[in-house]
C-alpha positions as CSV (number, residue, x, y, z in Angstrom):
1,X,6.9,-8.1,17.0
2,X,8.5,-7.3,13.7
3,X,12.0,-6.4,12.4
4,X,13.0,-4.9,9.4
5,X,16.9,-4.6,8.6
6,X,16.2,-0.9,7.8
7,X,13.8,2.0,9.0
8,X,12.7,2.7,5.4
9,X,11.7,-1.0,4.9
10,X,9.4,-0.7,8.4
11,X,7.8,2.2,6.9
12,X,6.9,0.9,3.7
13,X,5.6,-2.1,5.2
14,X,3.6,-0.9,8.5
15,X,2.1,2.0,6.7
16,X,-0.1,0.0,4.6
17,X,-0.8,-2.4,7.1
18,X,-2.0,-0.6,9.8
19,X,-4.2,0.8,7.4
20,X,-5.6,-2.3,6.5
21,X,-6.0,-3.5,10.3
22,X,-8.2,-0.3,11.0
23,X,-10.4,-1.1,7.8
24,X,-11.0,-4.3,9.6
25,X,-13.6,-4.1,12.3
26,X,-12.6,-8.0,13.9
27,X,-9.1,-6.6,15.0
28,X,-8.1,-4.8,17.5
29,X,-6.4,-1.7,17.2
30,X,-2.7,-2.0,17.5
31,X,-0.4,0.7,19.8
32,X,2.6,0.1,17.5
33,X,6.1,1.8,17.8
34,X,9.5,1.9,15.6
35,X,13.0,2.2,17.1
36,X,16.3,1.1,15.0
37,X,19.1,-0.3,16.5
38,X,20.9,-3.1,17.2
39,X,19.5,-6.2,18.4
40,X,20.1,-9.6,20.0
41,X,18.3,-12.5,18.4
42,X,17.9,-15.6,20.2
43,X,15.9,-18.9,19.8
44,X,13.3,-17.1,17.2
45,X,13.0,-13.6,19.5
46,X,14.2,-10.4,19.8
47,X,15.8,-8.5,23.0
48,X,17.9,-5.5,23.9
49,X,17.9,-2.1,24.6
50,X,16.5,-1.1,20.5
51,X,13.1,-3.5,21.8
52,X,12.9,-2.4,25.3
53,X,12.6,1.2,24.1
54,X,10.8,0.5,21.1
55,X,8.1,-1.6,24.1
56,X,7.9,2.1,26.5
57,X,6.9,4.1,23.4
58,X,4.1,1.3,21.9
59,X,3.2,1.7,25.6
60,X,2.6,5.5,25.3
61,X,0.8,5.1,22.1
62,X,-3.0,5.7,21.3
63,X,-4.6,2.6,20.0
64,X,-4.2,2.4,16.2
65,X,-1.4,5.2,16.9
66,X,1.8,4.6,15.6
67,X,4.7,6.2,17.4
68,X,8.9,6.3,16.4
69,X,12.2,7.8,17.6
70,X,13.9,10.0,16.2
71,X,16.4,8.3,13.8
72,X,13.0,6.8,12.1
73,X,11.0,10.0,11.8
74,X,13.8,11.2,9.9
75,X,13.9,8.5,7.5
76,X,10.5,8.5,7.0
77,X,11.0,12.4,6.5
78,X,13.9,11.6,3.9
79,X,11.7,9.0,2.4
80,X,9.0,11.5,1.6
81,X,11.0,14.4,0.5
82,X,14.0,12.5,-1.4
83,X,16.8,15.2,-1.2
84,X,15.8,17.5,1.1
């Protein structure tokens, strides 16, 4: 599991390396999801409602699929088309 403080750091980061991951034929594909929110961090890990629903949508994901909510589509949308 990763975090990021904000939505546009998790694309920036994730989008180049999921691409490497699928260049590499010894890993697996990942089913990777992104949710912001709030979390609760606790000896080194990561819980709450922001990782339990960002764990049912990796679950819905294709392998080497990346899935989001809402909130970061949007910034990725923003992100892409500064302005708009």
């Amino acid at each position: 599991m990763l975090s990021f403080p904000e939505p546009d750091t998790a694309i920036q980061v994730l989008g180049p390396l999921l691409q490497a991951c699928r260049e590499e034929p010894r890993l697996p594909l990942t089913r990777t999801a992104l949710n912001h929110g709030p979390v609760v961090r606790r000896a080194g890990d990561l819980f709450g409602s922001t990782v339990n629903v960002a764990a049912r949508i990796a679950a819905l994901a294709l392998p080497g699929q990346l899935l989001a909510t809402r909130p970061v589509a949007e910034a990725a949308v923003a992100q892409r088309h500064p302005g708009a």
